[in-house]
C-alpha positions in Angstrom: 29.2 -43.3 47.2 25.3 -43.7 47.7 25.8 -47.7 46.7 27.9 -48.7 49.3 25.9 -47.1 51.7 22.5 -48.7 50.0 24.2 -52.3 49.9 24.9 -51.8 53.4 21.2 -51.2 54.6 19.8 -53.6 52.3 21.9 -56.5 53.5 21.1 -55.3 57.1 17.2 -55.3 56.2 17.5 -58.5 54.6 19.0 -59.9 57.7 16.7 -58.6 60.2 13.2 -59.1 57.8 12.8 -56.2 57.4 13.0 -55.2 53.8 9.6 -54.3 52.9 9.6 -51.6 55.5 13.0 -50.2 55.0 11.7 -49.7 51.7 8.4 -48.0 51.9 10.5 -45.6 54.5 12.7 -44.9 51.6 10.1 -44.4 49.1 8.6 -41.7 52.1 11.2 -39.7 52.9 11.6 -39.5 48.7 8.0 -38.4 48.4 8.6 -35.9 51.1 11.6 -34.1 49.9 10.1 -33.8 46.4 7.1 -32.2 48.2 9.3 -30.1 50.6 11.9 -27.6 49.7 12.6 -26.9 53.4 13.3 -30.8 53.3 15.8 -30.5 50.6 17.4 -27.4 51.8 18.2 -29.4 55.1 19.3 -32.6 53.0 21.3 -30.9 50.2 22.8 -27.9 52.2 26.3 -27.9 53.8 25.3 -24.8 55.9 23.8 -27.0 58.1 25.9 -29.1 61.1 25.8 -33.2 60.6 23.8 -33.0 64.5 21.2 -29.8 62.9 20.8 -32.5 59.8 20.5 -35.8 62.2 17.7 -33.5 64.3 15.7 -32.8 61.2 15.7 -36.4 59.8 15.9 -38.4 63.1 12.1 -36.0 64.1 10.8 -36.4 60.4 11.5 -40.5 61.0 10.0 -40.3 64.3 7.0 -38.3 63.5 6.3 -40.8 60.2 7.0 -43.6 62.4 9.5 -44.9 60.7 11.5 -48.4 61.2 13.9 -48.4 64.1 16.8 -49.4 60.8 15.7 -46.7 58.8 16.1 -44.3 62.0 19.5 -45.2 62.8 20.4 -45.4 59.1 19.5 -41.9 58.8 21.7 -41.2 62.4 24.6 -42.9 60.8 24.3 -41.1 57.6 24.2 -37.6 59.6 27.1 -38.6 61.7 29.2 -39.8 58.9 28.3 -36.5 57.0 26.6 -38.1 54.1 23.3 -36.8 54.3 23.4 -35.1 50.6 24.0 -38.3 49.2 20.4 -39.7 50.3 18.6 -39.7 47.1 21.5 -41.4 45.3 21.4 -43.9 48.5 17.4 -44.4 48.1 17.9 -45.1 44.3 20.2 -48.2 44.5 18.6 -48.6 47.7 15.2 -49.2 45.2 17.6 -51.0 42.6 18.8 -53.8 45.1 15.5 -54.6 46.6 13.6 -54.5 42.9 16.5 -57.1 41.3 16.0 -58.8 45.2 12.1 -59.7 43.6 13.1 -60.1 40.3 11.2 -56.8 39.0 12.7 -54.1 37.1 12.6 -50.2 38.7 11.3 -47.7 36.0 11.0 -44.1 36.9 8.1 -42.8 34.1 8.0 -38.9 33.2 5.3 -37.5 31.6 3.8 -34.0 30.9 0.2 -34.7 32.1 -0.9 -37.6 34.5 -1.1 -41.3 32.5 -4.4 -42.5 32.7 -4.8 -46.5 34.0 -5.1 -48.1 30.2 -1.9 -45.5 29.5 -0.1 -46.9 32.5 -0.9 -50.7 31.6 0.3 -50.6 28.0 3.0 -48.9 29.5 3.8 -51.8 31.6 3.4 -54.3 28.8 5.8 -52.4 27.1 8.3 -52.7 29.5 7.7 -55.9 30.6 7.9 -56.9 27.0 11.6 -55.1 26.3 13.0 -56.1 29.1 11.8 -59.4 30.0 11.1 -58.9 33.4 8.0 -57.2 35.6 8.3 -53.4 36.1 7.8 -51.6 38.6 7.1 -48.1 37.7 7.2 -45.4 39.7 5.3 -42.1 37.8 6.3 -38.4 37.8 4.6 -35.4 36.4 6.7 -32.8 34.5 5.1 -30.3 32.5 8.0 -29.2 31.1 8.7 -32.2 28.9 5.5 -30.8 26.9 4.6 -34.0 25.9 5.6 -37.3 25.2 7.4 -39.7 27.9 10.9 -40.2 28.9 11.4 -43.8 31.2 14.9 -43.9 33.0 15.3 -48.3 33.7 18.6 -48.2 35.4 21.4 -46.3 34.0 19.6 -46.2 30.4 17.1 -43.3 29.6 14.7 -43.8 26.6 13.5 -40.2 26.2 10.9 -39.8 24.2 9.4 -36.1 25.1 8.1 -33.6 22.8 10.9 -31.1 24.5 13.8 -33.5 23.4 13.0 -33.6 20.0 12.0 -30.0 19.4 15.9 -29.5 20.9 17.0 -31.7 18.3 15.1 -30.0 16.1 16.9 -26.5 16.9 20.2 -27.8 17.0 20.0 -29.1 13.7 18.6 -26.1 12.5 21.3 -24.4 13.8 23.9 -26.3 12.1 22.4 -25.9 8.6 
C-alpha cells in the first residue's frame, strides 16, 4: 500500500522540483519518530481520529518547516486514514528517488558506531557487489552483539554475531 502512495509523491515532487526537499522532509520525520515514542504512538495507533493524527503531523511539519508537498502529503495521508503506513511510504519513498540518481539505498546495522575507514570499506564493498554508488544510511543496535546486517532493497545480508549464535542454538537443538 505504502508504494502507491510513495510513487504518487515522488512523481508530484519531480514535477514541481522539488525532490531534494520532499526527501530530506522524509528522512526527518524518520529520524523523529525513531527518536520519539509519543511520535510513533500517534503514527502507529488507531486510538487516535484521522483529524487528532493530521493535527500532530500537520504541527510537527509546520514547526520543522517543512515543504508545502510534504505538508499536504501528510494532510492527505491523515484524511485518507493511512497514517500507519508512513514508514513503509518513506521507504519506497527513499527507493524511487535513490534509483531516480542512480545510487543504491542501504540501511547498515551495527552493534557499536562504524568508524569513517569502517564506513568507507563499507561503501567499497557495496559499491563493488552491486555495481552502483550506495547510499547508506547507518543504525546502531546493540542487540545484534556484533557483526553487521545491511538490508539493499528487499535482500538482507545479515551478518551479526546474534544470527549466527541462533544458528548455532538451533542446530544444537536438533542434534
Amino acid at each position: 500500500m505504502g508504494a502507491r502512495y510513495a510513487q504518487a509523491l515522488f512523481d508530484l515532487a519531480l514535477e514541481n522540483n522539488e525532490l531534494a526537499a520532499v526527501e530530506a522532509d522524509l528522512k526527518s520525520i524518520k529520524a523523529m519518530s525513531a527518536d520519539s515514542a509519543d511520535l510513533r504512538t500517534l503514527i502507529a495507533s488507531p486510538a487516535f481520529a484521522a483529524d487528532d493524527k493530521a493535527k500532530g503531523l500537520l504541527a510537527i511539519a509546520e514547526a520543522a518547516g517543512f515543504n508545502a508537498t510534504t505538508r499536504k502529503f501528510l494532510g492527505l495521508l491523515s484524511a485518507n486514514h493511512r497514517v500507519s503506513a508512513l514508514s513503509s511510504i518513506i521507504v519506497s519513498f527513499q527507493s524511487l528517488s535513490a534509483a531516480h540518481r542512480g545510487v543504491v539505498s542501504a540501511e547498515v546495522v551495527t552493534a557499536v558506531p562504524m568508524t569513517a575507514a569502517q564506513s568507507k570499506g563499507l561503501a567499497a564493498a557495496l559499491r563493488a557487489s552491486l555495481g552502483k554508488d550506495p547510499e547508506i544510511e547507518t543504525r546502531v543496535d546493540p542487540a545484534i552483539l556484533g557483526g553487521v546486517k545491511v538490508r539493499v532493497g528487499s535482500r538482507l545480508y545479515d551478518a551479526s554475531l546474534k544470527s549466527k549464535l541462533d544458528s548455532l542454538k538451533f542446530a544444537l537443538k536438533r542434534a
